[in-house]
N, C-alpha and C positions, 0 to 999 in steps of 0.2 A: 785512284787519281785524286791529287788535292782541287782545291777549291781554283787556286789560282792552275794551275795545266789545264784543269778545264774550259775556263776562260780565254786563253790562250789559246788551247787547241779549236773555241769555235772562231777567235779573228782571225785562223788561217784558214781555217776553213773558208767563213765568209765573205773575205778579202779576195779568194781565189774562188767562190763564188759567183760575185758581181763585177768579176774582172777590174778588181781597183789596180792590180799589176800589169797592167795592159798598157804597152807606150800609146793607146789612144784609146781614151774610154768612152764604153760603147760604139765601139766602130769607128768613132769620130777622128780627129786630125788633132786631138788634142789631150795630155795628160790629165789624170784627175785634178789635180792640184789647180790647173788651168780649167778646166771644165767646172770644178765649185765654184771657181771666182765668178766665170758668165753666169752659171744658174743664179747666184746671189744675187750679181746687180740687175739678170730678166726680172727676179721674186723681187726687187725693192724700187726700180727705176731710180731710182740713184743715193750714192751716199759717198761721204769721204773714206779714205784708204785707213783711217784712223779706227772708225765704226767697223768698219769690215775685220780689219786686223784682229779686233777686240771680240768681234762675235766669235770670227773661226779661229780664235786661239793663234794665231800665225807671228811669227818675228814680223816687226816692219821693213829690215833691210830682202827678207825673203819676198815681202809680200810687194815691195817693188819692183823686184827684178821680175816677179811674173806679173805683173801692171804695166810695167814696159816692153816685155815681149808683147801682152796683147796689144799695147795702143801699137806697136812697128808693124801690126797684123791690120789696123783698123781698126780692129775689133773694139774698143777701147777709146771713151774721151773724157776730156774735163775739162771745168770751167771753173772761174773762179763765182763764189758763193755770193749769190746775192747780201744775204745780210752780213757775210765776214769776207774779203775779200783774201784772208789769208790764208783761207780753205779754199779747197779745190772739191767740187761736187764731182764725182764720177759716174758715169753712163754709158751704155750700151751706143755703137754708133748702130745704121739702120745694117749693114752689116754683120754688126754684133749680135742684133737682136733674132734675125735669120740665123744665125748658127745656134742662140739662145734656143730656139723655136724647135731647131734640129735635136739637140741637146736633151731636151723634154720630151720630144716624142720618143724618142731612143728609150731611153730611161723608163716610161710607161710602156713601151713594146715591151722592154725587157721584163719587167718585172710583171706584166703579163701573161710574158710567155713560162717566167718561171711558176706562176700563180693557177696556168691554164690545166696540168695533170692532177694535181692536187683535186681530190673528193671534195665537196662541196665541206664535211665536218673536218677535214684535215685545214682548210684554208681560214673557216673560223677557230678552231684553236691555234692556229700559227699568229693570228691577228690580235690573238688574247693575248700571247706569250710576246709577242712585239710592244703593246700596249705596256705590261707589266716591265718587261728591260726600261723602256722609257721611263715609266714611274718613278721606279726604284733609281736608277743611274740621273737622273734628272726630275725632280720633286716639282711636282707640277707650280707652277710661277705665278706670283699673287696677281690681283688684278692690276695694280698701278703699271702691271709690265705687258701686260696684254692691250695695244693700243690700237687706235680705232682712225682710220686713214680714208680719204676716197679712192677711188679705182683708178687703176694703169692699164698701160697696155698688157695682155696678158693674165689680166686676172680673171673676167668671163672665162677663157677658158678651162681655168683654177676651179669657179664657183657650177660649173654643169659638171666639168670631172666630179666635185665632192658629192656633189646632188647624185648622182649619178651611181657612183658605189658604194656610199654610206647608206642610201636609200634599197639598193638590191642587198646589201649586207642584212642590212637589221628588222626590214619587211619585206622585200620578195619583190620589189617594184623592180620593171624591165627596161628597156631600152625606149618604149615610147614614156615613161616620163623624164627620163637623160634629155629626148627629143623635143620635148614640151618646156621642160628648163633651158635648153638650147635658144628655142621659139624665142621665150621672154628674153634673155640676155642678149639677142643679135638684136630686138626690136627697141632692147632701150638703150644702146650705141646709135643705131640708126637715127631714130626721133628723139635722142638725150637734149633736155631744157635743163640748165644746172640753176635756174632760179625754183622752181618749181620740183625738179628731180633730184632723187642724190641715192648714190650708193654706198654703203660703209664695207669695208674690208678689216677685219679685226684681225692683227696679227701678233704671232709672238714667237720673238726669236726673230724676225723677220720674215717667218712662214706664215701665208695665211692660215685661219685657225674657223674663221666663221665670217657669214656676209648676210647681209640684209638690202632691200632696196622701196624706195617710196617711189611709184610711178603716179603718172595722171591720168586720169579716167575717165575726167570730166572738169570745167572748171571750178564745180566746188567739193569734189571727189577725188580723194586719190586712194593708190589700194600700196597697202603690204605686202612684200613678193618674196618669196626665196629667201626666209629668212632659214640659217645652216648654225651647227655648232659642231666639229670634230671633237670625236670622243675625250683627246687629251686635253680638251679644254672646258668642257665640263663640268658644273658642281661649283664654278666660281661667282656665277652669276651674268654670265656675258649675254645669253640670249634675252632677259631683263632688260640687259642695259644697250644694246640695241633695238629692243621696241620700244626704251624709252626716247631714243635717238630719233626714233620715227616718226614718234608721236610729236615729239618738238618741233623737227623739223617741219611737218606739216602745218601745225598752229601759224608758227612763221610765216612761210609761203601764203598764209590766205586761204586753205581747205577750209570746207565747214564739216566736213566727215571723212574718217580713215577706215576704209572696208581691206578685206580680206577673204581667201579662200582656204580651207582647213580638211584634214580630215579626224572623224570621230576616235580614230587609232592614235593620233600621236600627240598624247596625253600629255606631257612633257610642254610641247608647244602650246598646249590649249588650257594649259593653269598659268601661261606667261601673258597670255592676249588676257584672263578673266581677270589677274591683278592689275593690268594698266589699262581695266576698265571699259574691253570688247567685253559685249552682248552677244551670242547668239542670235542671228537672226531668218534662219532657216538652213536646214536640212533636204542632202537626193541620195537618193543612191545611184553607183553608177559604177563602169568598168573602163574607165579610160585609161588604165594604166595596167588592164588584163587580168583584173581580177578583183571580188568586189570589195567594193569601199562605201563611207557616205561621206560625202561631201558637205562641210558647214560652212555657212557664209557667218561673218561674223561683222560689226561693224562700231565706231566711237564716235560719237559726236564731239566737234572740238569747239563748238561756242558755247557760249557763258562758262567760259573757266577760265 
């Protein structure tokens, strides 16, 4: 079999895999073609038909006519752009965003449920040979493209799911630290100070890719939380350049120290804290995530600089 039938025979495969021929995908009331569009603008909270076009490859006389079916649904609004008035921003109505919601849960049931028979080493090399399609078919993208936004509605849910599987993928970690990142991300929607707080969402392509957050602790303390990088954005310098983002922003607001909580495993994170000048400042061990670890607290003074 050549190189290309082989190719071909796995997008039929795949295609009839994930049920993309399905006149409603994922169960839903809606074609593929229509169900990318909602995940697009859940994942971006809004953008013109022009940027969408351009990301998914789409005609623009096509990608109207399914922009007008969804607004005749609700689904679908727009407004003209605050700084061009000759753009039209496009959005989710509340609607929309519930069938969004729907759309995404579907979509991680299923892949799931197809993930759930899979041996524990079958699902890491499926995840390696996933990685590598991407590499190869799309070359990982410089940093000017990887861009750094604050939070929407929907992206907590984004930033515990990545915590969540990237963390049991690559260490072993369960379901009570998914629960612990859950904890922090409902408590800082609930008590969010946007003078004092702030969350970065680092995306590309328009997919989140990695997230960071400055919370308050105290009024001259704030801590580093949940700082994330997905594998295929890696190696560019992005987790850098989100604790650089952190450390700024704090200075700004009026901290006089930016603490943090770490563990002694992941090495990666803990050469990124020592160049932007976190200390060590003590050491526990402990099992709060069911299995052991040590715990570092680490922390920067941000006067006289």
């Amino acid at each position: 079999m050549s190189r290309i039938d082989a190719l071909r025979r796995f997008n039929r495969f795949y295609t009839r895999r994930i049920g993309a021929l399905q006149p409603g995908f994922l169960g839903s009331p809606f074609p593929l073609p229509q169900a990318r569009l909602l995940y697009e603008l859940g994942q971006r909270g809004e953008c013109t038909a022009s940027e969408l076009g351009a990301d998914l490859d789409l005609d623009l006389g096509y990608l109207s006519r399914l922009l007008q079916d969804l607004r005749r649904q609700q689904l679908v609004q727009g407004e003209a752009s605050k700084h061009d008035a000759r753009q039209t921003r496009l959005s989710l109505t509340p609607k929309g965003r519930k069938a969004f919601g729907a759309l995404d849960e579907g979509s991680r049931r299923a892949m799931g449920e197809m993930l759930a028979p899979l041996p524990v080493p079958h699902r890491e090399k499926l995840m390696k040979a996933l990685q590598t399609v991407h590499a190869v078919l799309e070359p990982r993208a410089p940093n000017g493209q990887i861009k750094l936004r604050a939070h929407r509605p929907g992206d907590m849910g984004w930033v515990i799911q990545a915590h969540g599987a990237i963390y049991q993928q690559e260490y072993g970690w369960g379901v009570r630290f998914e629960a612990l990142v859950a904890e922090i991300a409902a408590k800082f929607i609930q008590n969010f100070d946007p003078k004092r707080e702030r969350c970065w969402i680092a995306a590309m392509d328009g997919a989140p890719v990695g997230s960071v957050f400055v919370v308050k602790q105290s009024a001259r303390t704030a801590k580093l939380r949940l700082l994330i990088v997905e594998p295929q954005a890696r190696g560019q310098g992005l987790g850098k350049r989100l604790v650089a983002e952190c450390v700024a922003f704090a200075r700004r607001a009026g901290y006089k120290k930016l603490v943090l909580w770490t563990q002694s495993n992941l090495l990666a994170a803990r050469a990124i804290y020592a160049a932007a000048g976190f200390t060590k400042v003590k050491s526990q061990p402990h099992r709060e995530f069911g299995i052991p670890l040590v715990g570092e607290y680490w922390a920067l003074p941000l006067t006289g600089v």
